[in-house]
Backbone and ligand atoms as CSV (ligand in chain L), in Angstrom:
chain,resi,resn,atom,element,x,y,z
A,1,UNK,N,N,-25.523,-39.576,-7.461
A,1,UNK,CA,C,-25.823,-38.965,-8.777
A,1,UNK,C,C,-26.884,-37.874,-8.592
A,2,UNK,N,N,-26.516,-36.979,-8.644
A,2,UNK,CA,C,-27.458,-35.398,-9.135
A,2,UNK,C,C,-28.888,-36.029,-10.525
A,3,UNK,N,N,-29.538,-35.339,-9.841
A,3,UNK,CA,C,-30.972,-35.291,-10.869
A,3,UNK,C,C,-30.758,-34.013,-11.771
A,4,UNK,N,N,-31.509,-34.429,-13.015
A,4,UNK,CA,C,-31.499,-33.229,-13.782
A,4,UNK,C,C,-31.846,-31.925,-13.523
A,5,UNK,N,N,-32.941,-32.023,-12.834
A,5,UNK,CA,C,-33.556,-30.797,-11.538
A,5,UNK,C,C,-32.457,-30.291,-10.488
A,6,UNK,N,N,-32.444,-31.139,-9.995
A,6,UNK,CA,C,-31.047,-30.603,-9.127
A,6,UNK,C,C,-29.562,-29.927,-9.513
A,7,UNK,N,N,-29.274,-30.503,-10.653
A,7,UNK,CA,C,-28.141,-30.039,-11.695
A,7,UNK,C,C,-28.444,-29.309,-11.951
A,8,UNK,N,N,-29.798,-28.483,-12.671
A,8,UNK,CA,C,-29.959,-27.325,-13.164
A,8,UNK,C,C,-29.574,-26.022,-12.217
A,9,UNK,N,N,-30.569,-26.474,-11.189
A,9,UNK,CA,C,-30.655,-25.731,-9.619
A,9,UNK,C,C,-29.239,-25.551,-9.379
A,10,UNK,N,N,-28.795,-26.292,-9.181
A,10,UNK,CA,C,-27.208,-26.026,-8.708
A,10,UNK,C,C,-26.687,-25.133,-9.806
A,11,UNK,N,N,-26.513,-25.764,-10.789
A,11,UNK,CA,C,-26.069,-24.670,-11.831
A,11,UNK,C,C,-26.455,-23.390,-11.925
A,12,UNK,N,N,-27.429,-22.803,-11.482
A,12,UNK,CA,C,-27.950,-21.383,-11.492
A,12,UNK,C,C,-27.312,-21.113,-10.101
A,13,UNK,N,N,-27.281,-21.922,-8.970
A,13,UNK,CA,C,-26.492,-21.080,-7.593
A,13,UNK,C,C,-25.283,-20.953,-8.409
A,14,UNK,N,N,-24.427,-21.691,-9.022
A,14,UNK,CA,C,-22.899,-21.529,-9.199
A,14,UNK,C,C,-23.018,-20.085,-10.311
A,15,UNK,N,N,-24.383,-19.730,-10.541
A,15,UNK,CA,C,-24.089,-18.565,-11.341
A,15,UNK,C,C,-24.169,-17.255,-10.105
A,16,UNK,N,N,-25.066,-17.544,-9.818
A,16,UNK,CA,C,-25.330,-16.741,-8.920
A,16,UNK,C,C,-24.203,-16.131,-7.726
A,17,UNK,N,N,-23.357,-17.097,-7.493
A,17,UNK,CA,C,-22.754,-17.060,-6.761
A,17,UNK,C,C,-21.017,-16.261,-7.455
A,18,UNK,N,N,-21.085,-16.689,-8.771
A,18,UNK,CA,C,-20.000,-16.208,-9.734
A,18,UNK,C,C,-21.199,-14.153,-9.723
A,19,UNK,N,N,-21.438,-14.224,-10.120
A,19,UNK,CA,C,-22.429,-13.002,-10.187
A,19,UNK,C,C,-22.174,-12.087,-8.641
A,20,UNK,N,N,-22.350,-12.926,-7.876
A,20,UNK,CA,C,-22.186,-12.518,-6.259
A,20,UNK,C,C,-20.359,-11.271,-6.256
A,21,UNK,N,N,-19.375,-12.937,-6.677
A,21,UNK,CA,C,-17.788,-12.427,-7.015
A,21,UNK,C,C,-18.296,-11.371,-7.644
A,22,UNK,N,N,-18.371,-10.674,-8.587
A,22,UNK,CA,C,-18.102,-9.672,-9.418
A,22,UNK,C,C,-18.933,-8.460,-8.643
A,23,UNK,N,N,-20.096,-8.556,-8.040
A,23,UNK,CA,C,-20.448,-7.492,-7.541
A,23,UNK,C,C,-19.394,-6.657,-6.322
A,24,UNK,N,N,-19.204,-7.774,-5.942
A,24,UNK,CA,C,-18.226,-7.388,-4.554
A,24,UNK,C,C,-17.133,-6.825,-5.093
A,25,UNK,N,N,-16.372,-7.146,-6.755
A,25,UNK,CA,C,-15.296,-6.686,-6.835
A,25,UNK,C,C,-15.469,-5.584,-7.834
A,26,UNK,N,N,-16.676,-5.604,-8.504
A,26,UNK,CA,C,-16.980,-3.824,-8.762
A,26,UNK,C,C,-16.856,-2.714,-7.467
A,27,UNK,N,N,-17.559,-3.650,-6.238
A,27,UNK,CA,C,-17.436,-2.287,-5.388
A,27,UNK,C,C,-15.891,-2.018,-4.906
A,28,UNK,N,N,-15.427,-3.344,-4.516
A,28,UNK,CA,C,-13.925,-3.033,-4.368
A,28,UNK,C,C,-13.319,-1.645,-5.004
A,29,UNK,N,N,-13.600,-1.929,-6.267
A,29,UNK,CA,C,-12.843,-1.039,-7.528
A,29,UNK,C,C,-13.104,0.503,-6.746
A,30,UNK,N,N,-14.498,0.427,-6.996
A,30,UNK,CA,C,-15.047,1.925,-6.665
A,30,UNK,C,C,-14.547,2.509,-5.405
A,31,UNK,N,N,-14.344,1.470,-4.470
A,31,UNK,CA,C,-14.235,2.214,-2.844
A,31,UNK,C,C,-12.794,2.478,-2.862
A,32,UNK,N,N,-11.942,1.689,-3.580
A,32,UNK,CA,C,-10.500,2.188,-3.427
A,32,UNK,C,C,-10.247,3.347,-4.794
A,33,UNK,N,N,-10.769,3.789,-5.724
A,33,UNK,CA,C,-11.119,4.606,-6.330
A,33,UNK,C,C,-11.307,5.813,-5.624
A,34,UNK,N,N,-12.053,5.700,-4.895
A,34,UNK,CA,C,-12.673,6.832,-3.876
A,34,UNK,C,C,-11.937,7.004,-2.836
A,35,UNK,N,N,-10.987,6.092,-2.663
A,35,UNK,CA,C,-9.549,6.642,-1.490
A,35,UNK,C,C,-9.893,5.396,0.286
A,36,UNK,N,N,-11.123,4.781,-0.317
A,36,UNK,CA,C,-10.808,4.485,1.171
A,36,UNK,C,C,-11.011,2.573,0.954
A,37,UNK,N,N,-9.317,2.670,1.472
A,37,UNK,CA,C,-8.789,1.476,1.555
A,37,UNK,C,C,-9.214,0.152,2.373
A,38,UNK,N,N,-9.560,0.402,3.471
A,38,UNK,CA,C,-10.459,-0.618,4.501
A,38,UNK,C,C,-11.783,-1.025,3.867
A,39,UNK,N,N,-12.442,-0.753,3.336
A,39,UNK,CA,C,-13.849,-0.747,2.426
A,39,UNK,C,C,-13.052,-1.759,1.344
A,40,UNK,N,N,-12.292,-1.191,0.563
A,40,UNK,CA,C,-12.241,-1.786,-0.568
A,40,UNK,C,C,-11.343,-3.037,-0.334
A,41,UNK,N,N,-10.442,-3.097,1.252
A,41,UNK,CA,C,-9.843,-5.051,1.208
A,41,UNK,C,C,-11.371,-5.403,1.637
A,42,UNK,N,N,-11.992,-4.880,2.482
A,42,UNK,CA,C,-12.948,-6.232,2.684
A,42,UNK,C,C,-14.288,-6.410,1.702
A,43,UNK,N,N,-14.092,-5.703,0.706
A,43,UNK,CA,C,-14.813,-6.061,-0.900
A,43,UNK,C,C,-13.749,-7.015,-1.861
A,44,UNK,N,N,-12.879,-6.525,-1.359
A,44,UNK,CA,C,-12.125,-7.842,-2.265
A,44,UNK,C,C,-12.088,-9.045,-1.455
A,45,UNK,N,N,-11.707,-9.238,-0.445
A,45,UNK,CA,C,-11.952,-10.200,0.131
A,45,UNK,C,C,-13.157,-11.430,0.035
A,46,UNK,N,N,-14.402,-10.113,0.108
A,46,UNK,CA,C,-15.513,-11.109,0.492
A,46,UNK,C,C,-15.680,-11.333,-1.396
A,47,UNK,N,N,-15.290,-10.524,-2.534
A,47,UNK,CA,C,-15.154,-10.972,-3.618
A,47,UNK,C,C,-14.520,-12.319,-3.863
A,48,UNK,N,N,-13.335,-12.340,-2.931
A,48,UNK,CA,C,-12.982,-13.878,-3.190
A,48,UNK,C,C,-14.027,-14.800,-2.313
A,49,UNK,N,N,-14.610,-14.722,-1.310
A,49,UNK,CA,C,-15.105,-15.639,-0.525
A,49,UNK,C,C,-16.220,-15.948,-1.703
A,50,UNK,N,N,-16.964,-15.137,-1.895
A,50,UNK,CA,C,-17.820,-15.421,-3.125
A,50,UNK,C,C,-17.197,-16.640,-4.234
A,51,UNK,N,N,-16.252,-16.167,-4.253
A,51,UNK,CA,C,-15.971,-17.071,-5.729
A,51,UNK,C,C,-15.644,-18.380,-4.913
A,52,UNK,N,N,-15.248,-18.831,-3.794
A,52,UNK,CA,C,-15.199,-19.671,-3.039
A,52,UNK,C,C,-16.798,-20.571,-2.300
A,53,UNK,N,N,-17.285,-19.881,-2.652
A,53,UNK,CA,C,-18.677,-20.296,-2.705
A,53,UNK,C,C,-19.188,-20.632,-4.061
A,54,UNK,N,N,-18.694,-20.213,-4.988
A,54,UNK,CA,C,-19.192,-20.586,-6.254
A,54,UNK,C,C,-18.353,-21.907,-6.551
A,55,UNK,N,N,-16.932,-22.578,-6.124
A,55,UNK,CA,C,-16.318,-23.572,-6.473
A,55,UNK,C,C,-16.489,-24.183,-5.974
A,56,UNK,N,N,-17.056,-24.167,-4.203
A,56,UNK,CA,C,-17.366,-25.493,-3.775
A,56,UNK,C,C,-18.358,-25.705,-4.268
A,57,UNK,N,N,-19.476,-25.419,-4.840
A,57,UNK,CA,C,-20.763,-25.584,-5.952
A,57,UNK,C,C,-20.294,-26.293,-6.973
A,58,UNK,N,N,-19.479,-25.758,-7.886
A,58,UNK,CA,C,-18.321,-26.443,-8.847
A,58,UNK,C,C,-18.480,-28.048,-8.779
A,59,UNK,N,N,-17.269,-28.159,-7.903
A,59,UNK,CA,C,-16.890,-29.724,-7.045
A,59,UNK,C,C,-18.231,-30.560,-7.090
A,60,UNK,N,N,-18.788,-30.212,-6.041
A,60,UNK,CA,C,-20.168,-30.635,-5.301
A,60,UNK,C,C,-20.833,-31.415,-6.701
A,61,UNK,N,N,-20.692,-30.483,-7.875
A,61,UNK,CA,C,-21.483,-30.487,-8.816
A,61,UNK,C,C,-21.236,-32.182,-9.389
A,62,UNK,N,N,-20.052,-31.939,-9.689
A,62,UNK,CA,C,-19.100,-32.776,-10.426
A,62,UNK,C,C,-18.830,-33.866,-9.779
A,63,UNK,N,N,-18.560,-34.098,-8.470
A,63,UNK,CA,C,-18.292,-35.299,-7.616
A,63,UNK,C,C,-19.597,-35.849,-7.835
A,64,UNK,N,N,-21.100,-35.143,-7.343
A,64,UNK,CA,C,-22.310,-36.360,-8.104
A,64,UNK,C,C,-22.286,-36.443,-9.790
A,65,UNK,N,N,-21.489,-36.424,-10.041
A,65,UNK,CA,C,-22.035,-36.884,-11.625
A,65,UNK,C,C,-22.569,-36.460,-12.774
A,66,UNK,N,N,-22.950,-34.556,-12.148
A,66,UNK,CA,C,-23.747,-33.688,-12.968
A,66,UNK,C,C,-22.262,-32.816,-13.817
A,67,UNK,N,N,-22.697,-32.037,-14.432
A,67,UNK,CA,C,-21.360,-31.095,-14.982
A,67,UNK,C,C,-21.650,-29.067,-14.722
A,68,UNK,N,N,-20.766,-28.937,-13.843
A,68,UNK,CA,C,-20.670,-27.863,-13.484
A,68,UNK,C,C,-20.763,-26.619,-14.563
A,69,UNK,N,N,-21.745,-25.908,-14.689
A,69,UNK,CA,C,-21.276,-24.872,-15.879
A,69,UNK,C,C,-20.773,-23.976,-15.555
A,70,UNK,N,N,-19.758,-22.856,-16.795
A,70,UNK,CA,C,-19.436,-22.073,-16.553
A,70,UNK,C,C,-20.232,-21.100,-17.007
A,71,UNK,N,N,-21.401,-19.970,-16.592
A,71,UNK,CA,C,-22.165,-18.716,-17.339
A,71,UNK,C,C,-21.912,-17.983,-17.266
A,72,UNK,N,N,-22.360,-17.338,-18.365
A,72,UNK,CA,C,-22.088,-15.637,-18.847
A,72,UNK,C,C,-22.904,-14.839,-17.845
A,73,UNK,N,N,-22.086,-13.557,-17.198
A,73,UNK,CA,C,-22.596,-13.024,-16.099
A,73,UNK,C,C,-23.082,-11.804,-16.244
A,74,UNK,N,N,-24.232,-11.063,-15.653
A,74,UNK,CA,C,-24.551,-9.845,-15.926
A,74,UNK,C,C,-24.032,-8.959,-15.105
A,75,UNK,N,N,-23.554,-7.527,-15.928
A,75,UNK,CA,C,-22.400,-6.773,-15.179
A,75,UNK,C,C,-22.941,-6.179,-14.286
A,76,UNK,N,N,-22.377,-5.786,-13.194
A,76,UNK,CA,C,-22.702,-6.017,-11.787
A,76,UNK,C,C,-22.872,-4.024,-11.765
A,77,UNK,N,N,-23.432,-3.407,-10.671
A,77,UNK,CA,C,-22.895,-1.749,-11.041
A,77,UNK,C,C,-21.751,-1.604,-10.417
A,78,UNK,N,N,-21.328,-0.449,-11.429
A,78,UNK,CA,C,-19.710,-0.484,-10.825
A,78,UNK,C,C,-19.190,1.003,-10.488
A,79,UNK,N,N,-20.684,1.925,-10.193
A,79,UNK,CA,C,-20.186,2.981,-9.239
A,79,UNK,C,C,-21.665,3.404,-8.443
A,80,UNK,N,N,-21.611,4.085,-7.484
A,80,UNK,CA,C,-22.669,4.582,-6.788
A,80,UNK,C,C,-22.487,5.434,-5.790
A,81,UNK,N,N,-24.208,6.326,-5.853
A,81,UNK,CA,C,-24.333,7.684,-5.340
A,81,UNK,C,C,-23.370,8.073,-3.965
A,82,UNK,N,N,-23.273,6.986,-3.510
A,82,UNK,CA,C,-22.680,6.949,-1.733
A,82,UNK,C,C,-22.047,5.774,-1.160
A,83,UNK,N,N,-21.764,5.586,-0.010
A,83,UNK,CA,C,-21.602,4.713,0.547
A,83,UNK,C,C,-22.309,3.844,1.144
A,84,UNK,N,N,-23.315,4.785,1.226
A,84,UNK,CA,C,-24.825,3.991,2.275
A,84,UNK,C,C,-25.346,3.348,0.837
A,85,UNK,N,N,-25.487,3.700,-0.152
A,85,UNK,CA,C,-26.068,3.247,-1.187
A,85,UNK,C,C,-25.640,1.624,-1.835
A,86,UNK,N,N,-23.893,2.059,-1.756
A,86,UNK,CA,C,-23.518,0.529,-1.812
A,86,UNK,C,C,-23.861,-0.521,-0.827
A,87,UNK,N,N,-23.903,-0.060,0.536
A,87,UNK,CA,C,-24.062,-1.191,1.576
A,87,UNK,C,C,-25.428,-1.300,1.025
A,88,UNK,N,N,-26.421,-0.583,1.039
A,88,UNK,CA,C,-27.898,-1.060,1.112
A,88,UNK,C,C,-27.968,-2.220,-0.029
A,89,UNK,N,N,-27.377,-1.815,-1.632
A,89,UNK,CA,C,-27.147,-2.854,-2.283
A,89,UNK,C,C,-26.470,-4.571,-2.401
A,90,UNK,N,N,-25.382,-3.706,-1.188
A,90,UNK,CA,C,-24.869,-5.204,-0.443
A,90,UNK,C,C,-25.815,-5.553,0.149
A,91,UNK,N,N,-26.723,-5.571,1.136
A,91,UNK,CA,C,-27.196,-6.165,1.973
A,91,UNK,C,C,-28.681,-6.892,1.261
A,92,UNK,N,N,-29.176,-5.971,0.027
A,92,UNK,CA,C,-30.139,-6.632,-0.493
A,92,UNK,C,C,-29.855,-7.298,-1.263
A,93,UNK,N,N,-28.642,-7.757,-1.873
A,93,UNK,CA,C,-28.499,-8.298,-2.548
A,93,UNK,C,C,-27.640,-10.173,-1.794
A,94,UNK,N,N,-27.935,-10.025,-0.675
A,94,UNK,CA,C,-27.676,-10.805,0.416
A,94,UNK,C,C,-29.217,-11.562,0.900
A,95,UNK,N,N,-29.780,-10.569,0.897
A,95,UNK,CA,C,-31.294,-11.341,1.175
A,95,UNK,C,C,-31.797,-11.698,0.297
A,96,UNK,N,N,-31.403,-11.722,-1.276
A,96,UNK,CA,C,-31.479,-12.648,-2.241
A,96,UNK,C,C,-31.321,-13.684,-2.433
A,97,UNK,N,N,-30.026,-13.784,-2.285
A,97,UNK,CA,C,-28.893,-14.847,-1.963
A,97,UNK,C,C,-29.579,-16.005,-0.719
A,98,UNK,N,N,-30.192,-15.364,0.173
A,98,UNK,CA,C,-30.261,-16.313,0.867
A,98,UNK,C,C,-31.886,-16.486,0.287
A,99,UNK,N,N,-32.670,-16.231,-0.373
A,99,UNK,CA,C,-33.895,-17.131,-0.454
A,99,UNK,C,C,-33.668,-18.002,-1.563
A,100,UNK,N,N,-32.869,-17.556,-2.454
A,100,UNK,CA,C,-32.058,-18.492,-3.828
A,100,UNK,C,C,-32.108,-19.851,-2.767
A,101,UNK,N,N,-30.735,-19.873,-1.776
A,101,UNK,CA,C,-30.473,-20.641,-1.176
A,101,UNK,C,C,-31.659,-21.656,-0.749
A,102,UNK,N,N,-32.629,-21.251,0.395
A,102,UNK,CA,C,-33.856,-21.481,0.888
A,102,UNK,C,C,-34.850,-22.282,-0.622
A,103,UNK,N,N,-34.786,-21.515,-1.611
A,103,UNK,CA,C,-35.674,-22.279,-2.892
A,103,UNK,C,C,-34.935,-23.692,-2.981
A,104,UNK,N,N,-33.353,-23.242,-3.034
A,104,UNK,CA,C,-32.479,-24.560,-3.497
A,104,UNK,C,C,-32.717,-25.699,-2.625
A,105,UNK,N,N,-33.007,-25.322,-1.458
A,105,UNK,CA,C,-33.068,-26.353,-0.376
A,105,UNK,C,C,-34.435,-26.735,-0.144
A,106,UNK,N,N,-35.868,-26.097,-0.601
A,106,UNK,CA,C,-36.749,-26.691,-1.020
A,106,UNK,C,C,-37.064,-27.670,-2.013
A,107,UNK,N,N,-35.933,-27.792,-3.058
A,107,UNK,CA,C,-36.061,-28.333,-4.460
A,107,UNK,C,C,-35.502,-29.591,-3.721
A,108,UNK,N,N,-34.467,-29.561,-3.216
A,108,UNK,CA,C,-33.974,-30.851,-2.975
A,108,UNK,C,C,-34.941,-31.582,-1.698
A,109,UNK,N,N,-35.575,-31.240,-0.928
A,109,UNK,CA,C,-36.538,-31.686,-0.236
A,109,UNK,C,C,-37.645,-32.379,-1.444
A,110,UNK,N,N,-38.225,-31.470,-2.305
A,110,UNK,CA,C,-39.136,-32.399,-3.223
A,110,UNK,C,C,-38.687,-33.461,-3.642
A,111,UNK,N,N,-37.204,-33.246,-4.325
A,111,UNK,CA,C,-36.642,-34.183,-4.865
A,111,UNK,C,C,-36.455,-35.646,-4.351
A,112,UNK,N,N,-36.513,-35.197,-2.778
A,112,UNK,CA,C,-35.908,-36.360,-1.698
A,112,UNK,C,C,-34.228,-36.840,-2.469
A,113,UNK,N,N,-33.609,-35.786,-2.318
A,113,UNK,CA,C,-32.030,-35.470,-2.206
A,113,UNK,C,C,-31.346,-35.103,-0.970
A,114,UNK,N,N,-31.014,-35.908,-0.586
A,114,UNK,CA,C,-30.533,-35.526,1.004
A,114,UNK,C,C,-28.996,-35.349,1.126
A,115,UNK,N,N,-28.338,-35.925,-0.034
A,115,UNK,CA,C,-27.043,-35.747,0.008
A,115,UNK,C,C,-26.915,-34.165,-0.420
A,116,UNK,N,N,-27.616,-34.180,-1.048
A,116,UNK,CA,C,-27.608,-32.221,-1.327
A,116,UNK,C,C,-28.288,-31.276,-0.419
A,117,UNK,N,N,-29.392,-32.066,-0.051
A,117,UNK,CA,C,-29.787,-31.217,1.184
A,117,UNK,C,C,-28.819,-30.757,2.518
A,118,UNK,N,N,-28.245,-32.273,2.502
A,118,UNK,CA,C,-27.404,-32.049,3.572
A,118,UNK,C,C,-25.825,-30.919,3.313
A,119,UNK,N,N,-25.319,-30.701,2.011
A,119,UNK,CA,C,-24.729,-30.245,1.496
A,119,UNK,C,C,-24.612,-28.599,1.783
A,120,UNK,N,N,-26.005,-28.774,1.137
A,120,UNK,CA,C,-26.481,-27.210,1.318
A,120,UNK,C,C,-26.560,-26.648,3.172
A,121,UNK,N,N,-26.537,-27.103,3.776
A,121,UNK,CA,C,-26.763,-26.518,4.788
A,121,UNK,C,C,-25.401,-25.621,5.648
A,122,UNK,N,N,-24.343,-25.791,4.947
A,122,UNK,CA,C,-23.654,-24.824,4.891
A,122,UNK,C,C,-23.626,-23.555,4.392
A,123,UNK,N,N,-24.480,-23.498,3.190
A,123,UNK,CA,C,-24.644,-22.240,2.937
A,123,UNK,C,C,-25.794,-21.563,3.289
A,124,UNK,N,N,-26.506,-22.274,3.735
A,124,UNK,CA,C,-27.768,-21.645,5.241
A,124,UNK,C,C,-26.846,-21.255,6.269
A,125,UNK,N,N,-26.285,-21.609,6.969
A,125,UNK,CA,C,-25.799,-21.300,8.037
A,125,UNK,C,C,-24.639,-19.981,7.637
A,126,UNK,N,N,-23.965,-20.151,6.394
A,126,UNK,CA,C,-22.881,-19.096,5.527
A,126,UNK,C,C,-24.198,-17.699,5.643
A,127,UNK,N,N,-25.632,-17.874,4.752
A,127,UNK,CA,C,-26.239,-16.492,4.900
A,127,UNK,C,C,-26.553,-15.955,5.959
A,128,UNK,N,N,-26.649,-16.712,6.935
A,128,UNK,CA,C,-27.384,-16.371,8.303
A,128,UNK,C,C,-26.093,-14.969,8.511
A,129,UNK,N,N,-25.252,-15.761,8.074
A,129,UNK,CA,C,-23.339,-14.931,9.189
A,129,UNK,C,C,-23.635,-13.761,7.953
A,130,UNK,N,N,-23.370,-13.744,6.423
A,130,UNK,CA,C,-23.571,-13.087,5.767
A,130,UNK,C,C,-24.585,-11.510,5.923
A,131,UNK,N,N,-25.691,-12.238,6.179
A,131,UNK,CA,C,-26.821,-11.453,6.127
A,131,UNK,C,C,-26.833,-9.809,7.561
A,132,UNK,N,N,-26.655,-11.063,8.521
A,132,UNK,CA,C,-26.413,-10.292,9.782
A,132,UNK,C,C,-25.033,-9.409,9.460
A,133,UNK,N,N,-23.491,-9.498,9.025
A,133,UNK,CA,C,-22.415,-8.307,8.694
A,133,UNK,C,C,-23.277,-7.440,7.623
A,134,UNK,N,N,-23.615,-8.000,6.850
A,134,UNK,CA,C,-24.072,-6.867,6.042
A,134,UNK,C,C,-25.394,-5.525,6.877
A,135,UNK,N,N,-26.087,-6.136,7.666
A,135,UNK,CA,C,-27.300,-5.809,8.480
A,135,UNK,C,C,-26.297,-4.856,9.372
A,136,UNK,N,N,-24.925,-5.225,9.863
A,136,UNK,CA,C,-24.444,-4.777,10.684
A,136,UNK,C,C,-23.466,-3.400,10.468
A,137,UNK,N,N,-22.977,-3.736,8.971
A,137,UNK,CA,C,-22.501,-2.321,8.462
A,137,UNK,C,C,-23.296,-1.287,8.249
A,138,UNK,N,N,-24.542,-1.981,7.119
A,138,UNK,CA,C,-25.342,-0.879,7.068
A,138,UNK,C,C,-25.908,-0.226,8.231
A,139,UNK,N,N,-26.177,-0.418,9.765
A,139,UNK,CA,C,-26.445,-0.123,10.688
A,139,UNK,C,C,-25.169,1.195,10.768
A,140,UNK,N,N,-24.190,0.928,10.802
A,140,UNK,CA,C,-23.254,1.700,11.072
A,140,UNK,C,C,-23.090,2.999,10.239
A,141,UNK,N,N,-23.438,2.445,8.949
A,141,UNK,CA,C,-23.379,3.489,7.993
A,141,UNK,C,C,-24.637,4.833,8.007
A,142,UNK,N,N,-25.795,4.287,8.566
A,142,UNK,CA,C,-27.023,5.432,8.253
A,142,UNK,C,C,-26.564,5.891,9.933
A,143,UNK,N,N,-25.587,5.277,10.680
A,143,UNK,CA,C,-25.723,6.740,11.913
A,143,UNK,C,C,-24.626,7.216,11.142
A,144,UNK,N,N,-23.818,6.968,10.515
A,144,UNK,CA,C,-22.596,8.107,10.254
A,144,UNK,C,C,-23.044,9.198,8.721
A,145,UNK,N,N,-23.922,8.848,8.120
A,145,UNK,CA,C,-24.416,9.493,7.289
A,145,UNK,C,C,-23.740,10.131,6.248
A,146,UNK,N,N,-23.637,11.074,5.986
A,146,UNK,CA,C,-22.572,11.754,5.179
A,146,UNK,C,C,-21.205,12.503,5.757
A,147,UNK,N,N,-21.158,12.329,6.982
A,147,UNK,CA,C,-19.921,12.976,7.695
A,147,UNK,C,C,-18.943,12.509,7.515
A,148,UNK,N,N,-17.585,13.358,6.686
A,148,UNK,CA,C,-16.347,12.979,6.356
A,148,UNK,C,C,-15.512,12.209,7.356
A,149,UNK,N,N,-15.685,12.883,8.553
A,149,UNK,CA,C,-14.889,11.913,9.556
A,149,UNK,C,C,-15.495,11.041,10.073
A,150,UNK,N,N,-16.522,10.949,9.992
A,150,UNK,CA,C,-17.451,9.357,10.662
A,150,UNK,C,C,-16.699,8.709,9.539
A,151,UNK,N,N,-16.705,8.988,8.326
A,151,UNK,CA,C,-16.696,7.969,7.263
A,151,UNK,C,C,-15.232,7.748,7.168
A,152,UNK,N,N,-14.200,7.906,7.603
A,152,UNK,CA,C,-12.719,8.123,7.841
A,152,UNK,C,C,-12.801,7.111,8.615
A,153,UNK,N,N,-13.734,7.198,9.960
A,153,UNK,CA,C,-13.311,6.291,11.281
A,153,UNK,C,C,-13.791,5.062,10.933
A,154,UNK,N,N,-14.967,5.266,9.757
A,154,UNK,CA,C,-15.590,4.035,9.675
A,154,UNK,C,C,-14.707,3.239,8.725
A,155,UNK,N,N,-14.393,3.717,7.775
A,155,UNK,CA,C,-13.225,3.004,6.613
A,155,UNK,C,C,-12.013,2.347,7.692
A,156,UNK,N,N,-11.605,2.758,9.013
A,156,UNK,CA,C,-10.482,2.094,9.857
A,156,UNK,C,C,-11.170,1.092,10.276
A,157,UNK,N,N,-12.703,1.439,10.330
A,157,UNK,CA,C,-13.460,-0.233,11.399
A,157,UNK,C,C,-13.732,-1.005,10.209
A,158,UNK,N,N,-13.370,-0.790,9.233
A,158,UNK,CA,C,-14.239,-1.966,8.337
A,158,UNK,C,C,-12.740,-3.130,7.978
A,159,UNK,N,N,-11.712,-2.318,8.089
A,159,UNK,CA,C,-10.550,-2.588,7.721
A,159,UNK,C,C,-10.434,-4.221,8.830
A,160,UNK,N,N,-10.525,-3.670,10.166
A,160,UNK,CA,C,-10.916,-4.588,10.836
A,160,UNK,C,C,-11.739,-5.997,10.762
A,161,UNK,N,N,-12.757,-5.840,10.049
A,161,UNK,CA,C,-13.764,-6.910,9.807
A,161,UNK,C,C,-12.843,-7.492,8.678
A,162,UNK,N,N,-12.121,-7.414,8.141
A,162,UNK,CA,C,-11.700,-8.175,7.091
A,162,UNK,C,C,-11.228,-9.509,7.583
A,163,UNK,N,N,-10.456,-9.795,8.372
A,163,UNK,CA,C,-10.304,-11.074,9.031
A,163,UNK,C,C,-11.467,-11.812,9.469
A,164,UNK,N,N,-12.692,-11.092,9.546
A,164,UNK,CA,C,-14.431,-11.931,9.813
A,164,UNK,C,C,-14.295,-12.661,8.454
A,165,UNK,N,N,-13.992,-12.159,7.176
A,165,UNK,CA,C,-14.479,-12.457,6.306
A,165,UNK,C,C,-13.647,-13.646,6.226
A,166,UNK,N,N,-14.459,-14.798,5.963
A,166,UNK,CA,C,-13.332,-16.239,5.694
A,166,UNK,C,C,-12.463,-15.947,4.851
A,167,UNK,N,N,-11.826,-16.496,4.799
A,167,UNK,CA,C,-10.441,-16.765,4.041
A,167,UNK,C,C,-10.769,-17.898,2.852
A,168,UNK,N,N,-10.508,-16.809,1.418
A,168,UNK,CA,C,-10.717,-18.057,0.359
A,168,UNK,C,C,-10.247,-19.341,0.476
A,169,UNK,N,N,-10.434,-21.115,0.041
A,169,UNK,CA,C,-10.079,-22.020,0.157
A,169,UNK,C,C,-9.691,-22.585,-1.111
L,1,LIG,FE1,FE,-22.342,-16.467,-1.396
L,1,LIG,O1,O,-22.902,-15.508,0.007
L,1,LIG,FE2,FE,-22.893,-13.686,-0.366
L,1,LIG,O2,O,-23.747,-13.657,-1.891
């Protein structure tokens, strides 16, 4: 059985994590908008992995005994100056994500919740992988800068990473 503390907590990751989905699939929108197709599968993609992170939260919720909510989400941006601009937003918005995480897994330490502690440690180990692709595009992106054909070659390598990205469950 989930504590009221813990239910809450959880309930704000499952927002967070619904919040997560929609950012990824605003950028989707925008990058295939803008013509380049490799960018925008692996924004949809990791849009679904997101929401796949928000349902095993769901479950989790519900199998202890607490009740999963569904919240109203704040709209995510859904165009921007560049490309480097979106990754930088991806990636900080990743090192969010993972101290959310890190708080969540402090709460359940106070709590002395170990079935959730132990729970959570998948999605420690999920930001670590997270944090570092995102660390790793944006790397790619400030050497190619504004150059049309860097950004051509780079839209074929990202196309690639899409199979990194798990596969919704
Ligand atoms: Fe759910 O890991 Fe990204 O945000």
């Amino acid at each position: 059985m989930v504590s009221d503390i813990i239910e809450k907590a959880l309930n704000e990751q499952i927002r967070i994590e619904a919040e997560s989905s929609q950012i990824y699939l605003a950028m989707a929108s925008w990058a295939e908008n803008q013509g380049f197709e490799g960018v925008a599968s692996f924004m949809y993609a990791h849009s679904d992995e997101e929401r796949m992170h928000m349902l095993k939260l769901v479950k989790f919720v519900n199998e202890r005994g607490g009740h999963a909510q569904v919240s109203a989400l704040v709209k995510p941006p859904v165009s921007f100056g560049s490309f480097k601009e979106m990754f930088q937003t991806l990636f900080d918005h990743e090192v969010m994500v993972s101290q959310k995480i890190n708080d969540l897994v402090g709460i359940t330490l106070d709590q002395r919740d170990y079935a959730t502690h132990n729970f959570l440690q998948w999605y420690v180990a999920e930001q670590i992988e997270e944090e570092a692709l995102a660390r790793n595009i944006l790397d790619k992106i400030n050497l190619i800068g504004d150059d049309k054909g860097g950004l051509y070659l780079f839209d074929n390598d990202v196309k690639l990473l899409v199979g990194a990205v798990e596969a919704p469950q």
